[in-house]
Each structure stands twice: as structure tokens, then as C-alpha cells.
C-alpha positions in Angstrom: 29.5 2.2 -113.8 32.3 0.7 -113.1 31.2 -3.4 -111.5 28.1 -4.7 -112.9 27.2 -8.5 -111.5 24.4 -9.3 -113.0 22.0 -12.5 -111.9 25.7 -14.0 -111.0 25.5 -17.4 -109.1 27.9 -19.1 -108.1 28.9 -22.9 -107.0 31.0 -25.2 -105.8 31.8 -29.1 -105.5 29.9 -30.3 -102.4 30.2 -34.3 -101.6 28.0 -35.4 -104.8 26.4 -32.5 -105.0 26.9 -28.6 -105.3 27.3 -25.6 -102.3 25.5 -22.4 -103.8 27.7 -19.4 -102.8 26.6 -16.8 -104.7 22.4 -16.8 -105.9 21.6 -14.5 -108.0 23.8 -11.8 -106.9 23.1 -7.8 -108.8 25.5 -5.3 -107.9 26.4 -2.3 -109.3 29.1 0.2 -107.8 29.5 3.2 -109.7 33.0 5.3 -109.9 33.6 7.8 -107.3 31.9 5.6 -104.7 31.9 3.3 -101.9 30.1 0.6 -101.4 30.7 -1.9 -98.3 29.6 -5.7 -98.1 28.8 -7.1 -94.6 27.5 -10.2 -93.8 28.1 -13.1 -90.9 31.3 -16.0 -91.7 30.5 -18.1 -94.7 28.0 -15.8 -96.1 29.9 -15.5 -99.6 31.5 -12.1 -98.8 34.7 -13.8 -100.0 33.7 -15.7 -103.3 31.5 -12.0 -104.3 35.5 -10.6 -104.2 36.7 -13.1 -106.4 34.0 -12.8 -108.8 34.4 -9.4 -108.7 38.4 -9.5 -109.0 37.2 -11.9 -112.4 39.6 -14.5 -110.3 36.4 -17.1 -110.1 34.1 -17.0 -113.1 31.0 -17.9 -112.0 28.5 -20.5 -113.3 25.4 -18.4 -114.7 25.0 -14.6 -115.0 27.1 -11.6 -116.1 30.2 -9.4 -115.0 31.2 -6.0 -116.0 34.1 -4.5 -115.0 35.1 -0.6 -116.3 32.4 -1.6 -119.3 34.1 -5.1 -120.6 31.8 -8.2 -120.0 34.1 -11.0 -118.7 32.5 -13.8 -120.7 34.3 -15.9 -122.7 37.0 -14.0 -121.9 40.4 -16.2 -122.1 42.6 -16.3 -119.3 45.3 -14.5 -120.7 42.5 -12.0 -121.5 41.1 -11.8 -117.7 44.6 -11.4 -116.2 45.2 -8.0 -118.7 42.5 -7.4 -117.8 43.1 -7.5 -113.9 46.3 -5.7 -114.3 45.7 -2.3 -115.9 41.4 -2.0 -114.4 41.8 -3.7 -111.0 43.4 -2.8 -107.5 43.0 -5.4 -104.7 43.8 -4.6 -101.0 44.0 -7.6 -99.0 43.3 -8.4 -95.5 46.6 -8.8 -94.7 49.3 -6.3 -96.8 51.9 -9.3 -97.6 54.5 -6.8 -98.6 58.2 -8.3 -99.4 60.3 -7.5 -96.2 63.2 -6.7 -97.8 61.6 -4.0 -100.1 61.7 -0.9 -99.0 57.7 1.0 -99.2 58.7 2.6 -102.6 59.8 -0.5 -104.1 56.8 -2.7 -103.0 55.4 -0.1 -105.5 57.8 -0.1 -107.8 57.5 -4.2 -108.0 54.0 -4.0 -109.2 54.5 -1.5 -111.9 57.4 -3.9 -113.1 54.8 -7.2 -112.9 55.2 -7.9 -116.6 58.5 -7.4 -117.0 58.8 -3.5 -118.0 59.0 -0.6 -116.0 56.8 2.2 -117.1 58.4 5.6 -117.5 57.4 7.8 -114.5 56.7 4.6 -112.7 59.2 5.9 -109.3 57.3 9.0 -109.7 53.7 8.2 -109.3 55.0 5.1 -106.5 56.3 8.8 -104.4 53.1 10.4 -105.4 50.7 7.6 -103.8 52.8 7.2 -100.8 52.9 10.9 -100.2 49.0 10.1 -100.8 48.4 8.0 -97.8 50.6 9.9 -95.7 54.0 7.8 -96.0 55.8 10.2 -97.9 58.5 10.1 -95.2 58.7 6.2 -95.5 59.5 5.7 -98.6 62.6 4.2 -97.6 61.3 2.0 -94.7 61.2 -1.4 -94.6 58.1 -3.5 -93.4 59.6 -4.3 -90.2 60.1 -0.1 -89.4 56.5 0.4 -89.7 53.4 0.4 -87.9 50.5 -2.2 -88.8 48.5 0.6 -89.6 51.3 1.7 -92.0 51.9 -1.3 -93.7 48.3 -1.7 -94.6 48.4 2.2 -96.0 51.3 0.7 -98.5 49.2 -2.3 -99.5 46.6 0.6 -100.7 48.9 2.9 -102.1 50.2 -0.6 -104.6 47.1 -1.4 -105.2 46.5 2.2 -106.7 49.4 1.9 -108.4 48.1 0.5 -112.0 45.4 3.5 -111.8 42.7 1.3 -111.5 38.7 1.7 -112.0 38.2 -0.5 -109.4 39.4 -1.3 -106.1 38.4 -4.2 -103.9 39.0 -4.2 -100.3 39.6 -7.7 -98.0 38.6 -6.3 -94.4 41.7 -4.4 -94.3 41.1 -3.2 -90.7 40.8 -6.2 -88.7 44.0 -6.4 -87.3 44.5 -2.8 -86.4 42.6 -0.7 -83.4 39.6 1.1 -83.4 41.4 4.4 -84.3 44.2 3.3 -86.7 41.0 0.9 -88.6 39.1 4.1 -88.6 42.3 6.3 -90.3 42.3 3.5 -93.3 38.8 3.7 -94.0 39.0 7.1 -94.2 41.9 7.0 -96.5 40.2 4.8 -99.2 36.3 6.5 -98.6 38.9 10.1 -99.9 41.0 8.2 -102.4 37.9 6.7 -104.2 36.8 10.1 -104.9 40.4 12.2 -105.8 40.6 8.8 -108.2 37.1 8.2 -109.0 37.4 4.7 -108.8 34.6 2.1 -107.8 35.4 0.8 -104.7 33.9 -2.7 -102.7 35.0 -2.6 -98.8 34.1 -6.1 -96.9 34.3 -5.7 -93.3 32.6 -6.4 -90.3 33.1 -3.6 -88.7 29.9 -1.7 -87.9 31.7 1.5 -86.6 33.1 2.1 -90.7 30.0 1.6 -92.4 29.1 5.6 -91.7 31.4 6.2 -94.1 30.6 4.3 -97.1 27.9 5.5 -99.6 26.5 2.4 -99.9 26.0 -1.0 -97.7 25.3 -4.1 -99.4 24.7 -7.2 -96.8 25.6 -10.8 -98.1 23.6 -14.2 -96.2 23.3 -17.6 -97.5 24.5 -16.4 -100.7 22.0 -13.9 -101.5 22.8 -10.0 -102.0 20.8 -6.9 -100.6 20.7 -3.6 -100.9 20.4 -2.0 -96.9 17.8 0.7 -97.1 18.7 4.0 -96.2 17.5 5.7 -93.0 16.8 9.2 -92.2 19.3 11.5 -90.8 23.0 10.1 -91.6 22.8 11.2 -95.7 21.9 10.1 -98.5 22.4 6.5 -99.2 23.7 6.0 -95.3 21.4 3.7 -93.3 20.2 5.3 -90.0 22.2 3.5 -86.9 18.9 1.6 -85.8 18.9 -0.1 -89.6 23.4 -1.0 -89.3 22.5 -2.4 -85.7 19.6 -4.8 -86.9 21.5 -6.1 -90.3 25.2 -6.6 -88.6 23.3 -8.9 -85.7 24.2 -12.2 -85.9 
């Protein structure tokens, strides 16, 4: 297992008194697999993320990531932590536009200062991963939307991690290209057997998952499966009804 959230809740400063974003939340998201979170605007899709990511410790409960419980943990201790077990893809790629792909890579391997040996290596091994091998040398502004995003994931996978957590990364690309990035992390997650949490809102990707977890008011559920799309897949009839709204 490789997230654990265990009875976490979470809250924040409200006027005098305090907005519950997370109540109670359990998850857990083994290795090899993916689990999406879906839920309407203000839900707590974003704060379950930074819990998650250990960015946001929250006020009661516990979180495991790759076996280490967070608690107590200093923040020196949380950001080591974050750097050799963690990969985050964000909603929007943010790479440095005058970085070539390889060396958006390259940048977070060097984060603390160090290169690692075989560092330029594995950066050519992940792009050639998500299909960018002939891009290394491209710049932001030479690729597609859908290709920048494919770089975001290939950094994010660049410190190896055990878990990977996913910011609606299709929501500014089309149907097909969204549909080509989903794929790529549901066949990453298992060639890397990490534990991967995709928030989206798009209904059309959660066929692909192995799990769907739906976030309202702060409060976490498991989506029942249905018959006839696999095990652990809801049925079509049981995505509709929980995406509404």
C-alpha cells in the first residue's frame, strides 16, 4: 500500500469559525493502481491532493505514504520525504521555456543541488516513455499542449516515485489528446508499479481507472462497482448518476 489516509479531516480559518474540507477522509491506493477522485467545485478534491502530497498536514487522523506515517514529521523531514517517494502532475505542466524537454528533467533530478549519476540517462528513458523521444531537444513553445503535459509526467517520474498524484491534467486538451494522457499514466502506473490518484472531471476517463473515489462536502466514497466493465469499474449507469451535479 502505498497512500493510507486514515479518519483524516481537515480545516480551515472561516470568519470566527472553521470550514471543514476534508471529514473523515479513508483512502487507500495500492501500487500498480489507479484510483480517480471526482467530485463537483469546492468539494475538497484539491485539499485531499495536498494532504496527500504531505503539503497540508491535516488537523486529526493519519497519513501513510510508501509505509512512513507523516506525523510529527519535521518539515525538513516531509520535504525528503516528497522528493525521493512523491511525483505530482499538475494541471497545468509549468515547464521553464527556455529548457529544452530533457532538461526540464534534468532540473528536477538536480533539485538539491547534485546531479545523480545516470540522471541524463533515465530523463531519455522517460521521455522515450511517453512517446517524446524525438523531442528531447524541443522547447515548450515547439510542442503541442498535449505534449507539454506528456513532459510534466515524464518529470514527475523522474525521482522514481511510489506515488504519483495527478491535478486534472486533461482539462485543457481535447477529447482525443485527454484521452492519449490518461492512457499514458493508467500504463505507466503499472510498468512502475506506483500508486497513482487522478482528479478529473472528466467522465469519459474514468473507464480506465481501477478505482473511483467521489469527494462532496468533504466527505470520501468509495463508487460501487457495476456489472460488465471489470472488476473494480463502475457500470456506465453508476459514473452517470455520481458525476451529476
Amino acid at each position: 500500500m502505498s497512500l493510507h489516509l486514515s479518519d483524516v479531516t481537515l480545516t480551515y480559518p472561516d470568519g470566527d469559525g472553521r470550514l471543514t474540507a476534508l471529514d473523515q477522509v479513508t483512502l487507500e491506493v495500492p501500487r500498480s493502481t489507479v484510483t480517480a477522485v471526482v467530485g463537483p467545485s469546492g468539494s475538497g478534491k484539491s485539499s485531499l491532493l495536498a494532504v496527500a502530497a504531505t503539503l497540508v498536514t491535516p488537523d486529526t487522523g493519519t497519513v501513510t505514504v510508501d509505509g512512513v506515517t507523516t506525523t510529527g514529521m519535521s518539515r525538513g523531514e516531509l520535504t525528503e520525504l516528497r522528493r525521493h517517494t512523491i511525483g505530482i502532475v499538475f494541471q497545468q505542466p509549468h515547464l521553464l521555456p527556455s529548457l529544452t524537454a530533457a532538461e526540464q528533467l534534468l532540473l528536477m533530478a538536480s533539485i538539491d543541488g547534485r546531479r545523480p549519476a545516470g540522471a541524463r540517462g533515465r530523463a531519455l528513458e522517460l521521455l522515450d516513455a511517453v512517446g517524446l523521444a524525438d523531442r528531447a531537444g524541443r522547447r515548450p513553445h515547439q510542442l503541442s499542449g498535449g505534449q507539454r503535459q506528456r513532459v510534466g509526467i515524464a518529470r514527475a517520474l523522474m525521482n522514481d516515485p511510489t506515488l504519483l498524484l495527478v491535478d486534472e491534467p486533461t482539462s485543457a486538451l481535447d477529447h482525443e489528446r485527454g484521452a492519449a494522457v490518461v492512457d499514458l499514466l493508467t500504463r505507466l502506473t503499472r510498468e512502475r508499479a506506483t500508486a497513482t490518484v487522478l482528479v478529473t472531471h472528466d467522465r469519459a476517463q474514468l473507464t480506465a481507472v481501477d478505482h473511483i473515489a467521489e469527494v462532496r462536502d468533504g466527505r470520501l466514497r468509495v463508487l460501487p462497482s457495476g456489472g460488465g466493465t471489470g472488476v473494480g469499474y463502475p457500470s456506465e449507469r453508476v459514473i452517470a448518476e455520481n458525476m451529476r451535479g
